[in-house]
C-alpha positions in Angstrom: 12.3 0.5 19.2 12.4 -2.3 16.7 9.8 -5.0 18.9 7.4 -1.8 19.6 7.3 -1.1 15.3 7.3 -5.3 14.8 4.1 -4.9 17.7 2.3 -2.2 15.9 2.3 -3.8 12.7 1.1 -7.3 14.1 -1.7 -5.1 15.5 -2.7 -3.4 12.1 -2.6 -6.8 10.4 -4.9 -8.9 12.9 -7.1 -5.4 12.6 -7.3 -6.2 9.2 -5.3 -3.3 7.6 -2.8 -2.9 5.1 0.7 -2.7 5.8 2.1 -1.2 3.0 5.4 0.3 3.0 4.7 3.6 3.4 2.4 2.7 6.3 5.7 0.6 8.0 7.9 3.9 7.3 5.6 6.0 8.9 4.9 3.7 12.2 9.1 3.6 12.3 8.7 7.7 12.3 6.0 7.8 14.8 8.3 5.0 17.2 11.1 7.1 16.9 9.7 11.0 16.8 7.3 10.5 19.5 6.9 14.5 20.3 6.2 15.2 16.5 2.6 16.3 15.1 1.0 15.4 12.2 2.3 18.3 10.3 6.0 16.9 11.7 5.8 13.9 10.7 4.5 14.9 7.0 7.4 16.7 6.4 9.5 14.1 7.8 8.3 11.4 6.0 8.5 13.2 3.1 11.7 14.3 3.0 12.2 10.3 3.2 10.0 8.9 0.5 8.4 11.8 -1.4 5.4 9.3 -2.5 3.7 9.7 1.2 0.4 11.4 1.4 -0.8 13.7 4.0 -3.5 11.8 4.6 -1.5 8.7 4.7 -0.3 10.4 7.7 -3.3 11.2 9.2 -4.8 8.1 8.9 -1.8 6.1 10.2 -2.2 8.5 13.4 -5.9 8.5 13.9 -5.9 4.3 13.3 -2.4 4.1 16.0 -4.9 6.3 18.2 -7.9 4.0 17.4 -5.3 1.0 18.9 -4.5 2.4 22.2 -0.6 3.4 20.7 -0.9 7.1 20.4 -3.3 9.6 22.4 -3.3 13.3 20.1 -3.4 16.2 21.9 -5.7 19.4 20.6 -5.9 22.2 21.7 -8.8 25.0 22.1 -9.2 28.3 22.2 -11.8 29.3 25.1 
């Protein structure tokens, strides 16, 4: 689990983003709580370091989607 966090945040860095620490807690989270949403993980990391954002969350997911790491799911109501 370890080499696939160490992978992501290479990835992030040659993209050019920021790895702070929240951002390395959070891509830990999402490694090691694959089934979790958004709203999950939140509360998760939260419960961990009270200083993360939800939209530190959201972006971290939307950017790990962006990469090819992660694919959300949505649902809709027909």
């Amino acid at each position: 689990m370890e080499e696939k966090v160490a992978e992501i945040v290479s990835v992030f860095r040659k993209k050019g983003c920021r790895i702070t620490e929240q951002r390395r807690q959070l891509v830990s989270l999402i490694v090691h709580n694959p089934e979790c949403s958004c709203k999950e993980l939140y509360y998760l990391a939260r419960s961990d370091d009270n200083s993360i954002g939800r939209a530190t969350v959201y972006r971290t997911v939307r950017a790990l989607e962006e990469f090819g790491f992660v694919r959300t799911r949505q649902i809709t109501l027909i």
